[in-house]
Residue, then its C-alpha position, 0 to 999 in steps of 0.5 A: x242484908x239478906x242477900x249476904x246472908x243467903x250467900x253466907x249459907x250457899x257457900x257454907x253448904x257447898x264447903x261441906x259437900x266438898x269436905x264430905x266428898x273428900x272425906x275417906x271412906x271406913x274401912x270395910x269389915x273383913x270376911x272370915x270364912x269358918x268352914x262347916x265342922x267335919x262330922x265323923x260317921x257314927x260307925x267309924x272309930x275305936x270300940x269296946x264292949x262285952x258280950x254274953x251268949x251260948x255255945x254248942x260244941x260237937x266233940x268227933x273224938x273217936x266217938x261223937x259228943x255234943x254239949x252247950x254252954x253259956x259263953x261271954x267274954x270282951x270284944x275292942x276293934x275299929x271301923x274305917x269309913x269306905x264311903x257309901x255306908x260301908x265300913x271295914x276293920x279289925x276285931x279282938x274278942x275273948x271268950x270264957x266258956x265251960x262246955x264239958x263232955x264224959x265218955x259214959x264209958x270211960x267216965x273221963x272228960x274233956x272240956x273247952x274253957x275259953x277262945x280267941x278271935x281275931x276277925x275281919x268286919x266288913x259292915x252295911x249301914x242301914x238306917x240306924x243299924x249295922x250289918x256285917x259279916x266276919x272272917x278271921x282266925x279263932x285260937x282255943x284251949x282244950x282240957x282233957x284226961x285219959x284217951x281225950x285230948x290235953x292241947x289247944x288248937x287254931x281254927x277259921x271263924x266266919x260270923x254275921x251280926x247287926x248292931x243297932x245305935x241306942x245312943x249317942x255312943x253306945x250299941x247293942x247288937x245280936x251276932x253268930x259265929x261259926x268255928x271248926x278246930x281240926x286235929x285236936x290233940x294226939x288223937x286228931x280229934x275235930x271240934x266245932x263250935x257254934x256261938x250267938x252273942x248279944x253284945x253291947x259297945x262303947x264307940x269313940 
């Protein structure tokens, strides 16, 4: 009897291992690669922002005339990636002012009212700041009475600001700028203008 038994088992034991050993294995879980997501540098992309400062102008009319001002106006530009922490891209600024000048002679005055500017920025990243210099072309209007001008005139600008990131999308930054218009009316008057801004700016 227990001799049946025994070899009841064995046989048993063995009809498993051979139903196991044929038995399919499971399916192996596919392997999804998700590549890490792409992170945009900061300072590269579309940006708008304002900016409020002071402008001194020198008046060469015949006679010499120097006055200040407070200037502000609106700036929209964007910034490519050149790699290596630099960057580079177009800029629009508009500017309102009022620096107005009087001949103590004649008493008849001119006045600068407002300048466009279309710049090159070329910028350094370093650290949490940008620094870049600009080149470009300013365009002004200029009013006037008597033997001063009436006209509007075109000029180069150069400039050099830092912007320093305060935020997840915002800056503030501090920027000179230098500007020459030449031949100002019928009289060919030379105009130049110096401006510092304190600016803030939304990035995309």
């Amino acid at each position: 009897m227990i001799r049946t038994v025994t070899i009841a088992l064995l046989c048993s034991t063995a009809a498993s291992a051979a139903l196991a050993g044929n038995a399919d294995p499971a399916p192996a879980e596919p392997v999804v690669y998700t590549p890490p997501p792409v992170v945009k540098p900061f300072w590269e992309g579309g940006y708008v922002g304002a900016q409020l400062g002071y402008a001194y102008g020198e008046f060469d009319l015949g006679g010499s005339f120097d006055n200040d001002s407070v200037i502000g106006g609106l700036t929209a530009g964007y910034l490519w990636s050149l790699g290596n922490n630099w960057y580079l891209g177009p800029e629009f600024q508009y500017d309102w002012a009022d620096v107005s000048i009087t001949d103590p002679g004649t008493g008849q005055s001119a006045s600068f009212d407002s300048m466009a500017r279309l710049k090159l920025i070329a910028g350094y990243e370093m650290g949490n700041g940008l620094l870049y210099g600009s080149l470009g072309y300013a365009y002004s209007d200029f009013d006037g009475v008597g033997n001063f001008f009436n006209d509007s005139g075109d000029s180069y600008v150069v400039g050099l600001g830092y912007d320093w990131r305060v935020g997840e999308n915002w800056t503030v930054g501090a920027e000179y700028m230098y500007h020459s218009f030449d031949s100002i009316g019928n009289g060919g008057g030379d105009v130049d203008v110096n401006t510092i801004h304190i600016k803030t700016s939304y990035r995309f």
